[in-house]
Backbone as CSV, one residue per row, in Angstrom:
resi,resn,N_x,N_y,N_z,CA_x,CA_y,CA_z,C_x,C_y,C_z
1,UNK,0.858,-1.168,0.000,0.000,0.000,0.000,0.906,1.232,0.000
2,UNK,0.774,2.017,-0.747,1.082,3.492,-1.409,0.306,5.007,-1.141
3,UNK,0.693,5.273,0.046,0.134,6.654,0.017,0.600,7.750,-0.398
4,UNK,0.001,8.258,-1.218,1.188,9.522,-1.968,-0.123,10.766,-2.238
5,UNK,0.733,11.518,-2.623,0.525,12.946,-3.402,-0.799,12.626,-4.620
6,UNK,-1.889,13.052,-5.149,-2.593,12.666,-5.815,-1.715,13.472,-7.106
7,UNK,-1.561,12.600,-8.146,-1.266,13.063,-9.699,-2.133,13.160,-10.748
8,UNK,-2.385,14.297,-11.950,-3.409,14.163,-13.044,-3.860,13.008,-13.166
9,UNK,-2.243,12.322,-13.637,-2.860,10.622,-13.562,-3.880,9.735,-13.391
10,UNK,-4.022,10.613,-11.867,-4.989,9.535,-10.743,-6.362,9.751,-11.020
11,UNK,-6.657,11.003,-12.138,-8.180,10.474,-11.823,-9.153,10.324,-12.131
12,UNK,-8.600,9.167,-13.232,-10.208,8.130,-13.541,-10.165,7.373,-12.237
13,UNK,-8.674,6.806,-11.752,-9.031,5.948,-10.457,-9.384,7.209,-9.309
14,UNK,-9.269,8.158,-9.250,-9.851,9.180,-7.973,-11.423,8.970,-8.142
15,UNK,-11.776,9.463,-9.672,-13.036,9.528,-9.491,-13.818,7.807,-9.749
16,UNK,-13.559,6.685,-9.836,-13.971,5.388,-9.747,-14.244,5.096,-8.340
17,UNK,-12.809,5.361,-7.124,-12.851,5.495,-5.631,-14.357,6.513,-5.248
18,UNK,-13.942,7.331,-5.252,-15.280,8.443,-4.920,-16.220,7.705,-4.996
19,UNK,-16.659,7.248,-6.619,-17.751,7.261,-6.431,-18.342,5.474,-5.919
20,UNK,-17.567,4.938,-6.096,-17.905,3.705,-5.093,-18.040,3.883,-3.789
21,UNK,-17.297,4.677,-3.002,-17.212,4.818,-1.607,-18.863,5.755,-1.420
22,UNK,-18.811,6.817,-1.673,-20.234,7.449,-1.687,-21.507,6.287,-2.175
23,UNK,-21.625,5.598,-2.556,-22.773,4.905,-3.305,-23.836,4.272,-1.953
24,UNK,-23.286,4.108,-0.997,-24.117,3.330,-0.157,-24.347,4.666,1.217
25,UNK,-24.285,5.492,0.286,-24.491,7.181,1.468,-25.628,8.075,1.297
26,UNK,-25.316,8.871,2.036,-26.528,10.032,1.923,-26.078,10.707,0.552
27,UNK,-24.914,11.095,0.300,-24.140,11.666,-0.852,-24.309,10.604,-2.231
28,UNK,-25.141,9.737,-2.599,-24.730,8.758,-3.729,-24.984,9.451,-4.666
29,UNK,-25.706,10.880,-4.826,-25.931,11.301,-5.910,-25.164,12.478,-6.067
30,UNK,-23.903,12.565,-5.679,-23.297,13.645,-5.835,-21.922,13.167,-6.895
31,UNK,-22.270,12.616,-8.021,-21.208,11.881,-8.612,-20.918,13.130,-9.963
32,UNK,-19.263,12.725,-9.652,-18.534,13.792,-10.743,-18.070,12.681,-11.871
33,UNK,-17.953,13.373,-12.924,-16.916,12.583,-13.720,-15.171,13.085,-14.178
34,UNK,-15.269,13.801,-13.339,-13.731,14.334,-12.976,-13.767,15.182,-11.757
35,UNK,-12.054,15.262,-11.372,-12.027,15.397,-10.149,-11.921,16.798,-9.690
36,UNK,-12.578,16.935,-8.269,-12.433,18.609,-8.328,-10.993,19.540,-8.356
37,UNK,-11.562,20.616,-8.779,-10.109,21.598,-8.773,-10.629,22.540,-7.781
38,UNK,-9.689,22.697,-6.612,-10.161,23.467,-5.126,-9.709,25.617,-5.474
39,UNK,-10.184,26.093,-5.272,-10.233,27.675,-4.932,-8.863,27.669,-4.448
40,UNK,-9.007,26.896,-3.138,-8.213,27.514,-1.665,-6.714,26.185,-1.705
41,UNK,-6.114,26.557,-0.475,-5.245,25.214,-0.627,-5.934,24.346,-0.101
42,UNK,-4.808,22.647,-0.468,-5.582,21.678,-0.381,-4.742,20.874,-0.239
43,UNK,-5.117,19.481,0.441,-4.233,18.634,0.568,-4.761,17.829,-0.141
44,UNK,-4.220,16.657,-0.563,-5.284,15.591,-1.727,-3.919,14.299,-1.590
45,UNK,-4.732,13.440,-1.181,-3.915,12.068,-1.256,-4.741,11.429,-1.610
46,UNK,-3.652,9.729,-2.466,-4.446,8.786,-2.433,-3.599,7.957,-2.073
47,UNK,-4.313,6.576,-2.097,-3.570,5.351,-1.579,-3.953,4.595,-2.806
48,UNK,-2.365,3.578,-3.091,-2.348,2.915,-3.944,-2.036,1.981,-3.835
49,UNK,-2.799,0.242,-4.442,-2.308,-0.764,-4.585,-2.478,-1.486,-5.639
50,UNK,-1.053,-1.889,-5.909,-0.978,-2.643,-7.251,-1.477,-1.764,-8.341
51,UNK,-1.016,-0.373,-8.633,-1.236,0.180,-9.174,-2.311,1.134,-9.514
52,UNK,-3.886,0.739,-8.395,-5.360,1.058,-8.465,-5.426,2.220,-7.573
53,UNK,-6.231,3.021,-7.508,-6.240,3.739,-6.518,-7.620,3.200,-5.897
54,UNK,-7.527,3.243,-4.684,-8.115,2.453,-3.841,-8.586,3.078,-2.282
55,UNK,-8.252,4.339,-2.164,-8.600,5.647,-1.421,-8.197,6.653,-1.879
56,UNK,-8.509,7.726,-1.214,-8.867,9.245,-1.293,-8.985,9.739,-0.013
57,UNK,-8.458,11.144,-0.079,-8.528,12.324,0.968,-8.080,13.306,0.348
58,UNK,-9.227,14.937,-0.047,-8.894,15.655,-0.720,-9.865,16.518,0.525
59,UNK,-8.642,17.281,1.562,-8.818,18.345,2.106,-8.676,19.975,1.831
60,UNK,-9.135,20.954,1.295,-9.307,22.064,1.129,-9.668,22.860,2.741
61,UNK,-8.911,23.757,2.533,-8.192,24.722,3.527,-8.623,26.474,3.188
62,UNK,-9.049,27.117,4.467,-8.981,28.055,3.859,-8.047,29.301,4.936
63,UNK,-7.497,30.231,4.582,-6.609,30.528,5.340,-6.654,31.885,6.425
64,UNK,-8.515,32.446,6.011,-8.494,32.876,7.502,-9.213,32.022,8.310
65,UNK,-10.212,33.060,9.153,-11.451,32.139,9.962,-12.465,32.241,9.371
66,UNK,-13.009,31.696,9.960,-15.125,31.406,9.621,-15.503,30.927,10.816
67,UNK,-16.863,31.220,10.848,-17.767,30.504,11.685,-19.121,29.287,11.434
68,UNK,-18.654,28.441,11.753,-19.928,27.393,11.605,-21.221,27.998,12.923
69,UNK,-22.489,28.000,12.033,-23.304,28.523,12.832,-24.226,27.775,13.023
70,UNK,-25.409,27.361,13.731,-26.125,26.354,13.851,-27.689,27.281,14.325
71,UNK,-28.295,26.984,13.499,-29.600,28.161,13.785,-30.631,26.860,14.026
72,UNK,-31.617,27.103,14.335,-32.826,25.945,14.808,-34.533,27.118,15.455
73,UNK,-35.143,27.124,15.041,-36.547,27.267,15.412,-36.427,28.552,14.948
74,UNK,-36.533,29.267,16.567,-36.830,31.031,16.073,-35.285,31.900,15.941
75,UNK,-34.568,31.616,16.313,-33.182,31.702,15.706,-32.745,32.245,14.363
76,UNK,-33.902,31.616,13.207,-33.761,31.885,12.049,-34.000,33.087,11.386
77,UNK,-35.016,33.455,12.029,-36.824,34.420,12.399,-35.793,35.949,11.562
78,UNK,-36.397,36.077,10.494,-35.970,37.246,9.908,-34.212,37.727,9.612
79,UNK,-33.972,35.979,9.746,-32.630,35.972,8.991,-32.312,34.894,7.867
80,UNK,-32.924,33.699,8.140,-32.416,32.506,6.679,-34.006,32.274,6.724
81,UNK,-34.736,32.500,5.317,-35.979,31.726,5.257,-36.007,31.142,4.004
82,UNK,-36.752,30.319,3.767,-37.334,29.548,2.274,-37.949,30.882,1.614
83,UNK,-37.185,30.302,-0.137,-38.429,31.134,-1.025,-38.923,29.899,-1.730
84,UNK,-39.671,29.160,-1.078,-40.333,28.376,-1.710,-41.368,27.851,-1.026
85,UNK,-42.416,28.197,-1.540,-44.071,28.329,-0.750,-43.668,26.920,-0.066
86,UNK,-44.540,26.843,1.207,-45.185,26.098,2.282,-43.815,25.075,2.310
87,UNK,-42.606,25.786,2.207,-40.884,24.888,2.761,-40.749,25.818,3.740
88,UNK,-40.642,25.282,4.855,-40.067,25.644,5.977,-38.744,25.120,6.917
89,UNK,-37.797,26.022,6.630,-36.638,25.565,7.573,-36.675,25.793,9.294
90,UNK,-36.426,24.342,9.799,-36.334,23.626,11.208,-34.871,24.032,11.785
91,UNK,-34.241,23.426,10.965,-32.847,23.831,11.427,-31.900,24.146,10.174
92,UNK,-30.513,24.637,10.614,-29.862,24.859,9.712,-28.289,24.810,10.018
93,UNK,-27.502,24.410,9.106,-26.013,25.007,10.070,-25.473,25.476,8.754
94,UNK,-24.823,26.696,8.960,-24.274,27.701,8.013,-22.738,27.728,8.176
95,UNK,-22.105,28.357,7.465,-20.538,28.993,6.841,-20.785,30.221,7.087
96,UNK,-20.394,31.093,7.899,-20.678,32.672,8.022,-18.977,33.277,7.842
97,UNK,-18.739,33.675,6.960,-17.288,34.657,6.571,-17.120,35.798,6.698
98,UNK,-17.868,36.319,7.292,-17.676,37.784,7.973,-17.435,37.800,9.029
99,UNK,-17.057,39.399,9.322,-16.526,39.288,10.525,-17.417,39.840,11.782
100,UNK,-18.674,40.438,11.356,-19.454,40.611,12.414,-20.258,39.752,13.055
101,UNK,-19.927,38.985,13.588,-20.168,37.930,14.374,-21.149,37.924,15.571
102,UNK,-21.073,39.316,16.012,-21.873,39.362,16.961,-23.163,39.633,17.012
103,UNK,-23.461,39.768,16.012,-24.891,40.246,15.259,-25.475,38.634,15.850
104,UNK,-25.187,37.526,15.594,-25.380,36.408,15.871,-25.643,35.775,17.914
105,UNK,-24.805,36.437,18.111,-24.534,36.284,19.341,-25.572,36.367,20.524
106,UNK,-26.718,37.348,19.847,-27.562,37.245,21.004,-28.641,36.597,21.161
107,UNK,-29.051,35.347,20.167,-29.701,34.651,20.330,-29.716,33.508,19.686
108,UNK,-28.469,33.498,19.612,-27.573,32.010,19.348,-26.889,31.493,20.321
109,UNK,-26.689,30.441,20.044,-25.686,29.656,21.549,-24.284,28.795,20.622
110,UNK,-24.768,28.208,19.476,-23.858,27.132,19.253,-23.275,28.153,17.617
111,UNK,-22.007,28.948,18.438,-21.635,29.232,17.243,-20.003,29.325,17.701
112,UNK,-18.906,28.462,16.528,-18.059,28.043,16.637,-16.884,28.579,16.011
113,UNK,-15.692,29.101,16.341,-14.736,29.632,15.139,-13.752,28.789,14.848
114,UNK,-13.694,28.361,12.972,-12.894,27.409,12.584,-11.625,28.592,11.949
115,UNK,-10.213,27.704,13.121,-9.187,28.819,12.101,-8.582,27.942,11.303
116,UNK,-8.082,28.206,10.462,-7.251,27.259,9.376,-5.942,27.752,9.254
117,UNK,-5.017,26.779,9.542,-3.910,27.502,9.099,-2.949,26.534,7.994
118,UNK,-1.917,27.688,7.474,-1.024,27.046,6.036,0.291,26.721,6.703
């Protein structure tokens, strides 16, 4: 077994891995036929045997902060709603990239800062 650096090479076998591993998931319908190209940095390995690729790990990084936010009931109330008649969002968890954060703060509880670093 071969863990290395992912190469152009790799990916009809990147994307063959993917999409076998996803198939028995909540994700089975998220199938590419090539592999992504990331914005931000990224780490991307695979593992190889006997020549196949046979795993994957393609981490993307971003290099300030963010906040994962987690909204639920009235929380939402004149900030994330459906435009789509009689859909109503229960809960939600968001990517917030700004920096006013505190706008959030007073009637939120579960809000988290992810830092990333290079």
């Amino acid at each position: 077994m071969l863990i290395r650096e992912y190469k152009e090479t790799d990916e009809l076998g990147w994307v063959r891995c993917r999409t076998l591993s996803f198939l028995n998931t909540a994700y089975f319908d998220i199938v590419l036929n090539k592999k992504e190209i990331y914005d931000n940095p990224s780490i991307e390995l695979v593992t190889e045997i006997n020549g196949q690729i046979v795993g994957l790990i393609d981490v993307e990084y971003e290099k300030d902060s963010y906040y994962h936010i987690y909204f639920k009931g009235n929380e939402m109330k004149n900030r994330i709603e459906s435009i789509i008649p009689k859909l109503y969002l229960v809960n939600t968890y968001t990517h917030y990239l700004g920096k006013e954060i505190e706008q959030f703060k007073t009637t939120n509880q579960r809000i988290y800062e992810c830092v990333c670093y290079e």
